[in-house]
ZAVOKE-252630 format. One line per 5 residues: number of its first residue (from 0); for each residue x, y, z of C-alpha. Coordinates in pm, 1 decimal. Layout:
N
NUM = X:Y:Z | ...
This chain:
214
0 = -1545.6:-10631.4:196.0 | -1324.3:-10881.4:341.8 | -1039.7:-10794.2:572.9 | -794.6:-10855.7:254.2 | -995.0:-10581.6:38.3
5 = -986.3:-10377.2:312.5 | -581.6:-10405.4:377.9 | -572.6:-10306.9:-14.6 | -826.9:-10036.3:-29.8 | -589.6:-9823.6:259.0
10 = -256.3:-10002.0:234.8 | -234.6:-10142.3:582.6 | -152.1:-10486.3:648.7 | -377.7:-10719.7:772.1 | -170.7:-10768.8:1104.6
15 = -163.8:-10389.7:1182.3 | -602.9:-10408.7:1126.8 | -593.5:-10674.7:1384.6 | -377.8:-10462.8:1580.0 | -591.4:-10169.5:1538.9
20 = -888.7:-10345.0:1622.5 | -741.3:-10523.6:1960.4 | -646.7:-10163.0:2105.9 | -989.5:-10005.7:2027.9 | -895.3:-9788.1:1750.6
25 = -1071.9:-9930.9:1469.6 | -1469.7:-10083.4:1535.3 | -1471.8:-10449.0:1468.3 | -1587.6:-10585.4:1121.0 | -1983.3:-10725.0:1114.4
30 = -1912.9:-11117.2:1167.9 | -2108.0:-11307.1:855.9 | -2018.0:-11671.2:928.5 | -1820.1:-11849.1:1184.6 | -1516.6:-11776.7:982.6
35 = -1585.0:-11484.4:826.9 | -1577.5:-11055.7:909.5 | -1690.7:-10805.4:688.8 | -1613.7:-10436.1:672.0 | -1742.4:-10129.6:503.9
40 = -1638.9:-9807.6:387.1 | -1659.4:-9673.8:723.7 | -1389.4:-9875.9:808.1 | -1202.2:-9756.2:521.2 | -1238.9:-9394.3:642.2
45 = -1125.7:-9451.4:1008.2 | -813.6:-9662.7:893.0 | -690.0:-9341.9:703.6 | -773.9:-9143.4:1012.8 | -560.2:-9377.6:1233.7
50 = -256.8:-9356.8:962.9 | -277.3:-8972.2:992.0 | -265.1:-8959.1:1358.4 | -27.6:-9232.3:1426.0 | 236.4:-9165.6:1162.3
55 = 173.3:-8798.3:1025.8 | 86.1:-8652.4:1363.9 | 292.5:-8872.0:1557.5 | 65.6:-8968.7:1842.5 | 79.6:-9269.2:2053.8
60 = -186.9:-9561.7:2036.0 | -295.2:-9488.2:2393.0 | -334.4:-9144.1:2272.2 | -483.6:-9179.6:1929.4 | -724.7:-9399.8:2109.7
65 = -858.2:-9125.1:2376.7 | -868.6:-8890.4:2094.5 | -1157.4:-9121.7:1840.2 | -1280.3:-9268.9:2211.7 | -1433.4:-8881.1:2181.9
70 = -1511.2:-8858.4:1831.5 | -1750.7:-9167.7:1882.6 | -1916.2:-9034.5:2109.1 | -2272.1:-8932.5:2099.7 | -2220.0:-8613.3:2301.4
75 = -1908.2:-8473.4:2124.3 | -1878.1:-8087.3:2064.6 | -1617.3:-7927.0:1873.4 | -1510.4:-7747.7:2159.1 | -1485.2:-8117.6:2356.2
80 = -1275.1:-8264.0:2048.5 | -1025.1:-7959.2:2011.0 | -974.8:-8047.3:2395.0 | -926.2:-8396.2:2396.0 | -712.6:-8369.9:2094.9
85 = -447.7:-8074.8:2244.9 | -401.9:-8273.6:2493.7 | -325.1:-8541.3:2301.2 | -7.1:-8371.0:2142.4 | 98.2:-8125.3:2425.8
90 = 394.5:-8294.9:2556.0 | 341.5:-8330.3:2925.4 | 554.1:-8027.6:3125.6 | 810.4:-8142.5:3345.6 | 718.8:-8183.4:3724.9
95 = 848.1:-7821.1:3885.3 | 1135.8:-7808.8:4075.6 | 1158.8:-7629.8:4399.3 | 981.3:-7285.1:4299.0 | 1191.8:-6962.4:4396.2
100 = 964.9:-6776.6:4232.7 | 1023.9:-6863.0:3855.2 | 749.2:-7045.3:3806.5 | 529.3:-6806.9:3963.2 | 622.7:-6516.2:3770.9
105 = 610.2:-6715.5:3425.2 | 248.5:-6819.8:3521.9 | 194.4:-6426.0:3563.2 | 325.0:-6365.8:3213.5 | 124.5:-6612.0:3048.6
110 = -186.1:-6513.6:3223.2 | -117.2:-6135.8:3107.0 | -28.8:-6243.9:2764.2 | -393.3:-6421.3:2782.1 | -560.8:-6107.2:2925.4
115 = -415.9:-5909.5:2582.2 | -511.8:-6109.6:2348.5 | -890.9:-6099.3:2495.3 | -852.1:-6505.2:2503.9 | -1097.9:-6667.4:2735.0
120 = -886.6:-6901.3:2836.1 | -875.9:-7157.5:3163.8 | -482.3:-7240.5:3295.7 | -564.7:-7571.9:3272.4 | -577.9:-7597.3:2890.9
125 = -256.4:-7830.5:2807.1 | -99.1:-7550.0:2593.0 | -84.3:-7260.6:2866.6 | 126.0:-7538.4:3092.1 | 349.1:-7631.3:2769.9
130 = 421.0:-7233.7:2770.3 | 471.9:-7135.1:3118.0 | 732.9:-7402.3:3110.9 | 906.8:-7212.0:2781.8 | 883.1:-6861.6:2971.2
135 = 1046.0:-7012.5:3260.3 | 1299.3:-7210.8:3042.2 | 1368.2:-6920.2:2835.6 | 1442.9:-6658.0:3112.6 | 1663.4:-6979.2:3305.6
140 = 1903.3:-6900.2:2923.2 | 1914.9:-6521.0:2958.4 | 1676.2:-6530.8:2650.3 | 1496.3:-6197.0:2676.6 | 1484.1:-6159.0:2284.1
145 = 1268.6:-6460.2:2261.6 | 1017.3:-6399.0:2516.8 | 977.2:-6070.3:2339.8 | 866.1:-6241.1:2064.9 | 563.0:-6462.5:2207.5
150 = 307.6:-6186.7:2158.3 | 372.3:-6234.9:1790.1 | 340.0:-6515.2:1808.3 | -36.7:-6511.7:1949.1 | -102.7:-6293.7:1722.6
155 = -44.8:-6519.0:1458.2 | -233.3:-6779.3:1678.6 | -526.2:-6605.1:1675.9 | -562.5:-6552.5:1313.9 | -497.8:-6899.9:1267.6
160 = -736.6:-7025.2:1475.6 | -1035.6:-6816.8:1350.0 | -937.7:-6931.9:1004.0 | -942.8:-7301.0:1138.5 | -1279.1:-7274.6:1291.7
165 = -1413.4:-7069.3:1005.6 | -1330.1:-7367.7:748.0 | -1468.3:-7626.4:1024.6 | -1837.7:-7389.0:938.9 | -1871.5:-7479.9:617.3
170 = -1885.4:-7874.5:683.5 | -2242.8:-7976.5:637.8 | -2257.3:-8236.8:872.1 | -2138.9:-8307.5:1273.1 | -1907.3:-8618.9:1178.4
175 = -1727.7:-8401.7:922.2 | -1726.9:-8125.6:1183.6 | -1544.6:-8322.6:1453.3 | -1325.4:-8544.7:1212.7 | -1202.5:-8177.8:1122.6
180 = -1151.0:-8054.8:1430.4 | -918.9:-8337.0:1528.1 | -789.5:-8357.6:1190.0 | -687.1:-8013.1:1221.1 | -574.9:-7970.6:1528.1
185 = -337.1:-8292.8:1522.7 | -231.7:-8256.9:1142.9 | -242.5:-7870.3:1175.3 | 44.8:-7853.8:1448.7 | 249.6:-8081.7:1206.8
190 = 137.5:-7854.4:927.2 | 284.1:-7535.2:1067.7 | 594.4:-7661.6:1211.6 | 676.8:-7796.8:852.1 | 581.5:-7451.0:722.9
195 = 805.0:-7258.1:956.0 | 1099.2:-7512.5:883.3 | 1056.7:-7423.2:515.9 | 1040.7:-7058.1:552.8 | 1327.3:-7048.4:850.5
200 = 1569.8:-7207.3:547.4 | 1441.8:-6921.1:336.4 | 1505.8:-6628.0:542.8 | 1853.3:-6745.7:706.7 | 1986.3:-6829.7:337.7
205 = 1920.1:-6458.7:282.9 | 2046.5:-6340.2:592.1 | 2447.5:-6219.7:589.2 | 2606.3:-6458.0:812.5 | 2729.6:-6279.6:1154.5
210 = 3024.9:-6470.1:1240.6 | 3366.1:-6483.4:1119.1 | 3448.2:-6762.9:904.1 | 3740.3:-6988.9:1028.8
């Protein structure tokens, strides 16, 4: 198909292809004539993967481009994808300040909370930095009654992520396997914080308000 076909098959203008294609996300067309590129449904596929990470999942270019940069390649394992694509949208944690100790003792907490859960986890995965900089943030508010609650939620972490990988077993083939992992993983952290948004309304509109009305 021509570049036109292809803008109307996913609904991207042609502009935002050439874009695509000049930053590496999207392969370029097979060139037929001097004049003329054509492109096939694989095309079609990756241009609805770029619209999901880009503008459902929120990721950068630069980012959506290390994250495919690793799904084309030859080598990639699940476990590799799931990497590339945390990383991709863990928010970077903020440089530490001069450490009296807070920092230390929130690493301490996170590597417990690891330890009993039975995770087999390395401190240099991008989401154990993203929460030793909540425990230290939440302790710097007084807020004891949150921390409390982080081993729940692991637990529901856990469960989640055996579910995740479970559906990723049933795929029957490696592209579908990987295109799911990051699919998942990206979309699946939009997924959830949408689903707790919805069910936060729900439980505070049936909660009795605990301050006096003016």
């Amino acid at each position: 198909m021509r570049i036109g076909d292809l803008s109307r098959r996913t609904g991207v203008p042609v502009p935002t292809i050439k874009f695509y294609s000049r930053e590496g996300l999207l392969p370029a067309g097979q060139r037929t004539s001097p004049n003329q590129v054509s492109y096939s449904e694989t095309h079609v596929r990756r241009l609805k993967l770029i619209r999901a990470m880009l503008e459902v999942g929120g990721l950068s270019v630069a980012a959506a481009r290390e994250v495919l940069a690793k799904v084309d390649s030859p080598f990639t394992t699940i476990h590799g994808v799931l990497g590339v694509a945390q990383s991709a949208i863990t928010r970077p944690a903020a440089d530490r300040e001069a450490d009296d100790g807070r920092w230390e003792r929130a690493e301490r907490e996170v590597a417990e909370l690891v330890q009993r859960h039975g995770w087999a986890v390395k401190p240099e995965n991008p989401g154990w930095r993203a929460l030793v900089q909540i425990v230290v943030t939440y302790r710097d508010l007084d807020r004891e009654d949150l921390l409390a609650l982080l081993d729940r939620y692991a637990d529901s972490a856990g469960e989640l992520a055996v579910a995740e990988l479970a559906v990723l077993d049933d795929v029957p083939n490696a592209d579908g396997k990987v295109e799911g992992a990051v699919l998942g993983t990206v979309l699946g952290d939009a997924a959830m914080s949408a689903l707790r948004r919805i069910a936060q309304e729900d439980v505070s509109g049936r909660i009795r308000p605990t301050r006096n009305s003016a």
